[in-house]
DOSEGU-635789 format. One line per field, with one value per residue: residue in one letter; residue number from 0; x, y, z of N, C-alpha, C, O in turn. Coordinates in steps of 0.1 Angstrom, whole numbers, m for minus. Example, Ala and Ser with C-alpha at 12.3 -4.5 7.8 and 13.67 -1.06 7.14 Angstrom:
r	c(A,S);
k	c(0,1);
npx	c(132,128);
npy	c(m57,m22);
npz	c(78,71);
capx	c(123,137);
capy	c(m45,m11);
capz	c(78,71);
cpx	c(132,129);
cpy	c(m33,0);
cpz	c(78,79);
opx	c(142,134);
opy	c(m33,11);
opz	c(85,80);
***
This chain:
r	c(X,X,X,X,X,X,X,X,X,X,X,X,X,X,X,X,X,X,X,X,X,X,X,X,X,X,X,X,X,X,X,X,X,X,X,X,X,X,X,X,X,X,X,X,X,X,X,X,X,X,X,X,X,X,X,X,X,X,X,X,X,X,X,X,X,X,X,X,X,X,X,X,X,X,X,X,X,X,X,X,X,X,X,X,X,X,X,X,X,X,X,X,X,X,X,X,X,X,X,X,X,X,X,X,X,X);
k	c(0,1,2,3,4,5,6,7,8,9,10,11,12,13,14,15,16,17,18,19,20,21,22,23,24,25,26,27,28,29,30,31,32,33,34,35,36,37,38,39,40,41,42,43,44,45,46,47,48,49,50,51,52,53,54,55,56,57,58,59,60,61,62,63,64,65,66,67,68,69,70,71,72,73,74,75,76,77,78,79,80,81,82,83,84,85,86,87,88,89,90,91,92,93,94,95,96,97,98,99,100,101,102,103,104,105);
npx	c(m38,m32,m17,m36,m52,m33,m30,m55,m54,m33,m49,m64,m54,m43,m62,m73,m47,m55,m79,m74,m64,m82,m96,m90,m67,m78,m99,m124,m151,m163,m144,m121,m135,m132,m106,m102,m113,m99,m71,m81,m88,m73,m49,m56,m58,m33,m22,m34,m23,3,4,8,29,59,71,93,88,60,58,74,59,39,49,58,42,18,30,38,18,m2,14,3,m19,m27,m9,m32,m59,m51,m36,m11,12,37,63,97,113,96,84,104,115,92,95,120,109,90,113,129,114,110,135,136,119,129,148,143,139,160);
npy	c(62,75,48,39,50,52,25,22,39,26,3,18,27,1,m11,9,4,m23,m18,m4,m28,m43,m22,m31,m12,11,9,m5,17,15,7,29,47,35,36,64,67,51,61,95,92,75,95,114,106,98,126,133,114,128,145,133,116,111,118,104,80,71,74,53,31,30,33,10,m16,m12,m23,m46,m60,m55,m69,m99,m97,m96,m117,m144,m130,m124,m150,m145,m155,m169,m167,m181,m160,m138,m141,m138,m111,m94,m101,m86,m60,m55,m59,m37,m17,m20,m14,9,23,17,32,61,60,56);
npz	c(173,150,136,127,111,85,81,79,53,38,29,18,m7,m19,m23,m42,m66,m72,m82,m104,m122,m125,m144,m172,m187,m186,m198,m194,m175,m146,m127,m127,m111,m85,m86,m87,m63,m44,m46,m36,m9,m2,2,15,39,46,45,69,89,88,110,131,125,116,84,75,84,84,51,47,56,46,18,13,29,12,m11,m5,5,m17,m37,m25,m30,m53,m58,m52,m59,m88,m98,m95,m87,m64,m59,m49,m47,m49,m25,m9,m19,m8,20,27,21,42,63,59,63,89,102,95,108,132,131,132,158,174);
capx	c(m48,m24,m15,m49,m52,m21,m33,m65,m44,m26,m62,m75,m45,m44,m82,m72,m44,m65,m89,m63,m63,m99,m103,m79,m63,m86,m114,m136,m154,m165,m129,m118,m141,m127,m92,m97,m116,m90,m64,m83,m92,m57,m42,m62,m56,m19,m24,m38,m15,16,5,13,38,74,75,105,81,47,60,83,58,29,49,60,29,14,40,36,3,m4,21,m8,m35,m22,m10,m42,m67,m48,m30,2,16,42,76,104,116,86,81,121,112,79,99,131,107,90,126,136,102,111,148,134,109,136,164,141,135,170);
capy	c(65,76,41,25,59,47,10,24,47,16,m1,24,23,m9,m11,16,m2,m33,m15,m1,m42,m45,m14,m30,m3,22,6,1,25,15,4,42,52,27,37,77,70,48,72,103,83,70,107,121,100,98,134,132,109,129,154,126,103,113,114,90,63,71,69,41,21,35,22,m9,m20,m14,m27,m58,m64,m54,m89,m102,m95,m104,m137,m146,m128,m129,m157,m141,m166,m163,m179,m179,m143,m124,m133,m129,m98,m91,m100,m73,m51,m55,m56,m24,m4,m24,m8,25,29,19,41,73,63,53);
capz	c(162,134,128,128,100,80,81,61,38,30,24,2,m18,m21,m32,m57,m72,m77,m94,m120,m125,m132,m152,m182,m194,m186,m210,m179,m169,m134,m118,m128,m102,m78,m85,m77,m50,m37,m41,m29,4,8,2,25,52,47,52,85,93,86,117,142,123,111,70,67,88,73,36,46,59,33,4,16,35,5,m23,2,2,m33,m47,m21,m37,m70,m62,m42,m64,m101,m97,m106,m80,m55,m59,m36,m52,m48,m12,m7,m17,5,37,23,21,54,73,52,69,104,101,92,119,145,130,139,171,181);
cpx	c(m41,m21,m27,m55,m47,m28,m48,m66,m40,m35,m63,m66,m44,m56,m77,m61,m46,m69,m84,m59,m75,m100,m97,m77,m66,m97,m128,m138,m154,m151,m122,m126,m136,m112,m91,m106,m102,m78,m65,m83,m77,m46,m44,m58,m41,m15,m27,m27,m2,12,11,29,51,70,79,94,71,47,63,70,42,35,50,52,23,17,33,24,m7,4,12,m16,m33,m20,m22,m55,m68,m43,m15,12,25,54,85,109,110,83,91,115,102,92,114,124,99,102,131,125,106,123,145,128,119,146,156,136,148,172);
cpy	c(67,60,32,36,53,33,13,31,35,4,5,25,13,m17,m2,11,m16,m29,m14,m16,m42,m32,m16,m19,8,19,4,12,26,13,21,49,48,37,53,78,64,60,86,96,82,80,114,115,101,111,139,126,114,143,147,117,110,112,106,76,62,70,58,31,18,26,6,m15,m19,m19,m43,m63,m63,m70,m93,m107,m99,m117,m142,m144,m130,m141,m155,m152,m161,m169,m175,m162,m135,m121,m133,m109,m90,m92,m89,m62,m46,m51,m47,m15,m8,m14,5,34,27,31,58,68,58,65);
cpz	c(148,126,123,115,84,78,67,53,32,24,11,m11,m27,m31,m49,m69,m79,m83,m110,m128,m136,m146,m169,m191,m196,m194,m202,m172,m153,m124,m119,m117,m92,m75,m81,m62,m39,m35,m35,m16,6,10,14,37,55,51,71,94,97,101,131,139,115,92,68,72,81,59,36,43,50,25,10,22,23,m17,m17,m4,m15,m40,m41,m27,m51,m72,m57,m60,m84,m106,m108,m97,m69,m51,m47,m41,m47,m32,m2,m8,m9,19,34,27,36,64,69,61,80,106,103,103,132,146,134,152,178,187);
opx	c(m45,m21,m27,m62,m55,m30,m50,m75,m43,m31,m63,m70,m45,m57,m77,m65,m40,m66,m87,m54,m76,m104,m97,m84,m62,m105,m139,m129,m148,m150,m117,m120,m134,m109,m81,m106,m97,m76,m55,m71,m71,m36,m36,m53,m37,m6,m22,m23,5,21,17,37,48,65,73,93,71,37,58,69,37,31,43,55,19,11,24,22,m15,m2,4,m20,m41,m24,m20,m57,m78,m45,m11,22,23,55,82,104,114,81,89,113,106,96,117,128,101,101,140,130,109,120,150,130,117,151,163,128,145,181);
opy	c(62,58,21,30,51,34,10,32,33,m4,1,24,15,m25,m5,12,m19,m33,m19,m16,m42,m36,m6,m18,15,29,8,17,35,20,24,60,57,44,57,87,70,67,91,96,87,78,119,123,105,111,145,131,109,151,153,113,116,101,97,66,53,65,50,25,7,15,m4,m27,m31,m19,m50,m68,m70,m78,m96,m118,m105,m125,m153,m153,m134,m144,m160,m156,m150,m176,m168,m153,m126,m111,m130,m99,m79,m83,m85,m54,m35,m41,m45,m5,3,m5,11,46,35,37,67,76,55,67);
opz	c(138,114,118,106,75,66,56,45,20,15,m1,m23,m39,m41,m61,m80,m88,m94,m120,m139,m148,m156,m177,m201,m205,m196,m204,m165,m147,m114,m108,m114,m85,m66,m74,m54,m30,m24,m30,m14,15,17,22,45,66,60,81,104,106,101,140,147,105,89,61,65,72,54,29,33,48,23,11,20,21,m28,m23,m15,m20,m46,m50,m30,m58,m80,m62,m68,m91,m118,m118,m104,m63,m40,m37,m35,m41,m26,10,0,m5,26,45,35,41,72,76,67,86,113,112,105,141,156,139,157,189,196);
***
């Protein structure tokens, strides 16, 4: 259950830093609603999460699960694109949380 938690922490995050997209520069009103909902939601949960899941894994795999998927949604939805760099870096950053999660359980 914690990680099916964690999976929609890294959702609502994710939703909430989109929004911070949409709301340019804070001059939208409505995406500002978006973006603390997102982040309350994704705090909360991360919360919850942290009674079952280790810190070093649930941040790890928090940020990067959601660093990840965030270039995602950007290249996809803004068309910020997605050269060999960015998704060099997507898979670093995946094998960096993979690493992380095994090294507490060695």
């Amino acid at each position: 259950m914690p990680y099916v938690l964690l999976a929609l922490a890294i959702g609502a995050e994710v939703f909430g830093t989109s929004m911070m997209k949409l709301s340019d520069g804070f001059k939208r009103k409505l995406p500002i609603l978006g973006i603390a909902a997102g982040y309350v939601i994704s705090f909360a949960l991360l919360g919850f999460v942290l009674r079952d899941l280790p810190l070093s894994v649930a941040m790890g795999i928090w940020a990067g699960a959601g660093t990840a998927l965030t270039a995602v949604v950007a290249a996809v939805a803004w068309k910020e694109g997605m050269g060999i760099r960015k998704a060099m870096g997507i898979l670093l950053i995946v094998g960096g949380v993979l690493l992380l999660e095994m090294g507490v359980n060695a």
